[in-house]
N, C-alpha and C positions, 0 to 999 in steps of 0.2 A: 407741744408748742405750736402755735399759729402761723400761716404760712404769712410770710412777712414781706412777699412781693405778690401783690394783687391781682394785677391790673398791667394788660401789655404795655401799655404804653405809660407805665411808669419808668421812664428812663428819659436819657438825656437826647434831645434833637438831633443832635448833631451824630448820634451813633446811626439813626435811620438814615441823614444826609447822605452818611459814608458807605453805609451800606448799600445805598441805591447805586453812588458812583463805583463800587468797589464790583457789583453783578454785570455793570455794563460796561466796564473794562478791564478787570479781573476776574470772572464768572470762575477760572479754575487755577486760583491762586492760593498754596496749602501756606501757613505760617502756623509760627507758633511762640505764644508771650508768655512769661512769668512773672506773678504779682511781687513786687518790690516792696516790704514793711521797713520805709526807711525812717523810722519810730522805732524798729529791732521791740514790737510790741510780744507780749510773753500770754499766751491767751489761755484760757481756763480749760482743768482735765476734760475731756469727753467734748469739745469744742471742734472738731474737726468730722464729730460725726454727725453735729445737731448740723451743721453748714452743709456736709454731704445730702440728709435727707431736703435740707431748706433747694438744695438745686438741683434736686430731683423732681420737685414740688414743681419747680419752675415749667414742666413738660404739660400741666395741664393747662397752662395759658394760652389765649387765644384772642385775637383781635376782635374787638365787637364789633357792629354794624357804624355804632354812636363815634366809636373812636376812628374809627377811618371816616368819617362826615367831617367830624373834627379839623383832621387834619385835610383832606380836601380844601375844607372852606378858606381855612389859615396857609398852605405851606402849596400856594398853588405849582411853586416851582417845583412840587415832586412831579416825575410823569403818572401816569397812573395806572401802568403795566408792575409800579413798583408794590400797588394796593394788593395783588393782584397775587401778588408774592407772598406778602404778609399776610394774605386770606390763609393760605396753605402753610405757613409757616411754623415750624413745633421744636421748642430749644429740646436740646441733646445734653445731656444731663454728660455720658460718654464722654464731651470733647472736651471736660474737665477732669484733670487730675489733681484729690488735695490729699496734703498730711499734715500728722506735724510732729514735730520731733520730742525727745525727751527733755527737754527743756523747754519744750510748750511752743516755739517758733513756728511760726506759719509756711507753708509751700503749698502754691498753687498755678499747676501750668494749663493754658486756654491753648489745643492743639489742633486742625483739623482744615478746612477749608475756612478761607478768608469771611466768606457771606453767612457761615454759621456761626462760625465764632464771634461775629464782632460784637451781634447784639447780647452778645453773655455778660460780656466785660463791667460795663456799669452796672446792671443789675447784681453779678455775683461780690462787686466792691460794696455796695448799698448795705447786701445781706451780711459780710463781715463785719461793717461797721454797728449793726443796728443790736446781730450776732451780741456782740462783745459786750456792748450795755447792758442786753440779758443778760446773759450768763454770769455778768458780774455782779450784776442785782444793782446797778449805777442807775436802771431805770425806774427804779420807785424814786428815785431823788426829784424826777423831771418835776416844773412845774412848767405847766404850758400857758397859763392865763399869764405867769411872770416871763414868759417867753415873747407872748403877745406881744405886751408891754414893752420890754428892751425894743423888738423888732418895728413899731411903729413908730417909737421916739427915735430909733437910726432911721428910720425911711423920713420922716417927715423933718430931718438936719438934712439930712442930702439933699431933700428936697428942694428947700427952701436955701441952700446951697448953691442950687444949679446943677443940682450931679443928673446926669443921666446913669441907670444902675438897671442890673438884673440877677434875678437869682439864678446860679450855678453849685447848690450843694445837694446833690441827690446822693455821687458816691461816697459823698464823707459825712451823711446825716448822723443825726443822732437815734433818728426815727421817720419814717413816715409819719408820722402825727407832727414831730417836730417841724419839718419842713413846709408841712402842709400849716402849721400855725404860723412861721415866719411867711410863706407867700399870701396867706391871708390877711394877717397883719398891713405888710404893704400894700398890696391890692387895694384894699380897705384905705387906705391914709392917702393916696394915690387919686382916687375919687372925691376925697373930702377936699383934697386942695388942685382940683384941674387946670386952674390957672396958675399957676406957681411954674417959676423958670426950670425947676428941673423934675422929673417924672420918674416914675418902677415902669418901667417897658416891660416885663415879664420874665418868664424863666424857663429854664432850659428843659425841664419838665413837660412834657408832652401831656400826661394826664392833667398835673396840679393847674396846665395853662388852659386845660376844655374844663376845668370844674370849677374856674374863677375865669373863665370867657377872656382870657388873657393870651394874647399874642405869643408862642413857643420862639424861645430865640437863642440861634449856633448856626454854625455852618459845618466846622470840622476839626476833629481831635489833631496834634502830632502823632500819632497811630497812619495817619493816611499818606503823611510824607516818608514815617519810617519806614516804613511797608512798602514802598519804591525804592527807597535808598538800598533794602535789603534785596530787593530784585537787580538797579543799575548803577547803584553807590551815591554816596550823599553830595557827589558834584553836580549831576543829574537829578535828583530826585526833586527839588523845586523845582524847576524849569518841568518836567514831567507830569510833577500834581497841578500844576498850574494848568498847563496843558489839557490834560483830564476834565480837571473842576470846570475849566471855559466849555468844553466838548458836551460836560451831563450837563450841566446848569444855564449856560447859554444866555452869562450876564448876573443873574441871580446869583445870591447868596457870594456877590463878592466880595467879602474879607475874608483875607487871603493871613496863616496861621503863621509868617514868615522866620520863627526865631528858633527852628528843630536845632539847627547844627549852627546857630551864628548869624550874624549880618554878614563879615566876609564873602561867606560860602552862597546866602542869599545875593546878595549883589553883584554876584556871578552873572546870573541870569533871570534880573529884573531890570529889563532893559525898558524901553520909554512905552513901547506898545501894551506893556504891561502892566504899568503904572498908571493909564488911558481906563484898560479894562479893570483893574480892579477899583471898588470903591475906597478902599480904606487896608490898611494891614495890621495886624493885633499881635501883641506880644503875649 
């Protein structure tokens, strides 16, 4: 079977965001997450070893020259000590554990130092999902010209709508082809109507957004908030990532992920200074 994650930076923006704020204020912060199938999905025999070699695969990838130009030119609020990082950068195939049981259930835990593991996370969710259409033989069904279709006729109702909209499905694809047809699709429908009230601002996609010249857009997972709470507790932990994200980003990239544990517990400590600095806050 084909290795099904290409390209470094086919992953989602906001995993790089976090990992840049996560080296320069957690450089020696160990966690450790376990994938949730809360679908309770039942995945086919031999299914957990085609996934083990698929993120073993993952050690030969490497950032290219093109893809860090890329993101230079677009994501100017990374610093660029973080490029610098990603030059030397090589997933660990190690700081995942998968099985799966006699019932076919899935388990997969991501263990090790924060700034390794983070960029695992989407890419290994991508590889289960895309996994699973193989093995099930679900993808000889795909039609992607009919995929096309659907995804222009929803971009261009939003459109013409007023929607401002972007893509976010890398870890719940069906496929890289599929993906790569839905951000083509609107890309494409996006251009045809440039003056129309509402727009495809682009997707979260780091490669899919340098190979359709399209603007990468996120800021930061609830990953970044839990990951404080479990260091100083979820009463702390906004006020903390808030703290942080103003300290790496200095203005940029402010919306702000405020709904991990509640409004209550948010409105703790989103006091007016902070409502000043951030631009916007996202559920």
């Amino acid at each position: 079977m084909q290795q099904i994650i290409r390209h470094f930076t086919d992953d989602d923006l906001y995993k790089f965001t976090m990992c840049c704020a996560v080296i320069e204020n957690y450089p020696r912060t160990q966690v450790r997450y376990r994938f949730i199938d809360r679908g309770g999905t039942v995945y086919p025999d031999g299914f957990v070893n085609e996934l083990r070699r698929q993120i073993e695969m993952l050690e030969n990838l490497q950032i290219t020259a093109d893809e860090i130009l890329f993101m230079r030119k677009k994501c100017r609020y990374i610093p660029a000590w973080f490029y610098d990082f990603l030059k030397g950068f090589r997933y660990d195939s190690s700081l995942v554990t998968i099985s799966q049981d006699a019932s076919g259930k899935l388990d997969i835990i991501f263990e090790g130092s924060w700034c390794h593991t983070i960029l695992l996370e989407v890419k290994v969710l991508a590889i289960v999902s895309e996994l699973y259409y193989m093995m099930t033989g679900q993808h000889r069904c795909f039609d992607y010209d009919a995929y096309y279709e659907k995804s222009w006729n929803k971009a261009e109702r939003l459109i013409k709508a007023g929607c401002v909209f972007s893509d976010f499905g890398t870890r719940r694809r069906a496929s890289f082809a599929a993906q790569d047809t839905v951000v083509r699709a609107m890309s494409e429908c996006q251009k045809a109507m440039p003056c129309s009230a509402g727009r495809f601002v682009g997707t979260s996609n780091v490669y899919l957004a340098m190979k359709y010249d399209m603007t990468p857009v996120g800021t930061m997972a609830h990953e970044f908030v839990c990951a404080i709470a479990g260091m100083y507790g979820p009463q702390m932990s906004n006020h903390i990532a808030m703290e942080k994200w103003r300290s790496t980003y200095r203005g940029a990239l402010g919306t702000f992920l405020y709904d991990t544990y509640g409004w209550r517990i948010f409105s703790l400590n989103f006091s007016e200074d902070y409502a000043n600095m951030f631009k916007g806050l996202r559920v």
